[in-house]
N, C-alpha and C positions, 0 to 999 in steps of 0.2 A: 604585816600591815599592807593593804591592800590600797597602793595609791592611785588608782584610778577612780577608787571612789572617792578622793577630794573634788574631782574633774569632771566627770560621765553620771550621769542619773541614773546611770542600769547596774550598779553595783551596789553592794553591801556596806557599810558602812560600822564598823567596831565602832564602840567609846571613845576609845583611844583616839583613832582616824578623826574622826565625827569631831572629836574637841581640838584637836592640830588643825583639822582645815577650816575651823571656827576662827582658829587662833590665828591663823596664817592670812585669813580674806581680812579680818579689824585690821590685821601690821598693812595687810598689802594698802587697804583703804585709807589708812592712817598716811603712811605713804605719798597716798595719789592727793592727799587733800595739802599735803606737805609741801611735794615737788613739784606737782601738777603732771599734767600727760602732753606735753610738750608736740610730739610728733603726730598726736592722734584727740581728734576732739574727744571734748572730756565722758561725753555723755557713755560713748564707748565700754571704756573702762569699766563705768556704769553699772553699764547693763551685763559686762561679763560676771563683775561683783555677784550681781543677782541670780547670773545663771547660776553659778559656781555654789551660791547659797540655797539655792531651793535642789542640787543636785546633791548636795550635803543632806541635807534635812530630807528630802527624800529616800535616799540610800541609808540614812540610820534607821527611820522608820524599815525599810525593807530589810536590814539585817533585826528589827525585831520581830519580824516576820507581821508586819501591820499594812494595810495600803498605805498607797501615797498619796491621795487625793491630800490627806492634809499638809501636807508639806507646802502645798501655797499660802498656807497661811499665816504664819511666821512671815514669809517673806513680804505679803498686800499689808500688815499692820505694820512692819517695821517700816518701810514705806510709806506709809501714813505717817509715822511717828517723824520719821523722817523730815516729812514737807512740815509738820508743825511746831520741831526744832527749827527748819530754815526760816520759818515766817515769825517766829520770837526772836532767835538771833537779829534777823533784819529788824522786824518791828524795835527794838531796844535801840539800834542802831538807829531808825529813822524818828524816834523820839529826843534821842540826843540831839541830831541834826538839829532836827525844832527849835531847843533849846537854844543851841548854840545861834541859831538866824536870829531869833527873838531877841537876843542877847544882842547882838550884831543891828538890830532894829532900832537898841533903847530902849527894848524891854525889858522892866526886873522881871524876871520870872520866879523869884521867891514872892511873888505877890502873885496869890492864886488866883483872886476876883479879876485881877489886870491882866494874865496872862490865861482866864477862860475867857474873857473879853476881846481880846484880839487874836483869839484862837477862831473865834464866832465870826470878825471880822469876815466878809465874804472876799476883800481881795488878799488875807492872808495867807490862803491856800495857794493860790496859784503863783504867790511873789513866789512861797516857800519853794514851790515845785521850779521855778526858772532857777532859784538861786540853789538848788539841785542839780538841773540838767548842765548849770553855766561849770561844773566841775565835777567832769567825767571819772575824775579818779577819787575823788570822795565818794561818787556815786557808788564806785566800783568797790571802793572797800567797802560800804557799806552792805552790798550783797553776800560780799565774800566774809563778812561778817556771821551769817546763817549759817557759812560750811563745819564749825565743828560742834553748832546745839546740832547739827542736823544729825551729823556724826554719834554723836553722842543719844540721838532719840534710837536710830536705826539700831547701834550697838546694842542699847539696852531690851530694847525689846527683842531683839535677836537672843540678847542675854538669857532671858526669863524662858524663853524657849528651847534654848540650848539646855540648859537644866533639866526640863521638862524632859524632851525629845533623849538625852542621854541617859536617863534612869529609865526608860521602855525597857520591862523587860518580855523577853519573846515568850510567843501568844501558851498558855498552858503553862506554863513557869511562875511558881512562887517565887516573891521579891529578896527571899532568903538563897536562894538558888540563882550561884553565875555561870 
């Protein structure tokens, strides 16, 4: 097994390889979203993820003997998929909030008409929003609320391409032939 193709984009990449160093970036990711990157901002970490995935997906493609142009694209959708795990995770998170300020206001909020009514309210957005900023660390979970739909969208769409991208077989080769 050839491990520089987990690593370098000018290598080859086996099944085998190709699915361990899938397997290895979700642990490592899994990981960073766990412990955090403490010594080095997060974005970092990030962006090596990404390199490391599109050097993957490149190099199995090139050990089916395919270009690589597509190999960016597994990695621009799971990214997409990405930011809109992070933006449901939050959003569910910034609906609860609602909730709970409304509550906190003498709101019933099991009364829909009363709680679309002072939702309409025009200074109910902006209390909402102070009585947000006034507690930086609700705020704060609340973002870090998105980190494992986000997780979870990346991986999966990684997923369905990881399948795809591991059954190529090389170019002139019947699928009965390994």
């Amino acid at each position: 097994m050839n491990f520089l193709a987990l690593l370098l984009p000018n290598h080859r990449a086996s099944v085998s390889a190709f699915v361990l160093g899938v397997i290895i970036l979700m642990a490592l990711d899994a990981l960073r979203l766990t412990y955090g990157t403490a010594p080095v901002p997060g974005i970092v970490p990030l962006f090596a993820i990404w390199f490391v995935c599109h050097s993957l997906f490149a190099n199995r493609r090139r050990h089916a003997g395919r270009g690589t142009g597509l190999a960016i694209l597994p990695l621009v959708l799971a990214i997409l998929a990405k930011g809109v795990g992070a933006l449901v995770g939050f959003g569910m998170q910034v609906f609860e909030a609602m909730l709970q300020f409304a509550e906190e206001q003498g709101l019933d909020t099991s009364d829909q008409v009363a709680f679309s009514e002072a939702l309409a309210d025009p200074g109910f957005q902006p209390a909402f929003q102070a009585w947000l900023e006034a507690d930086q660390e609700r705020l704060m979970a609340m973002v870090q609320a998105g980190a494992w739909p986000s997780f979870i969208g990346f991986w999966m769409v990684l997923g369905v391409f990881a399948i795809w991208f591991a059954t190529l077989q090389r170019n002139g080769t019947s699928a009965d032939q390994t």
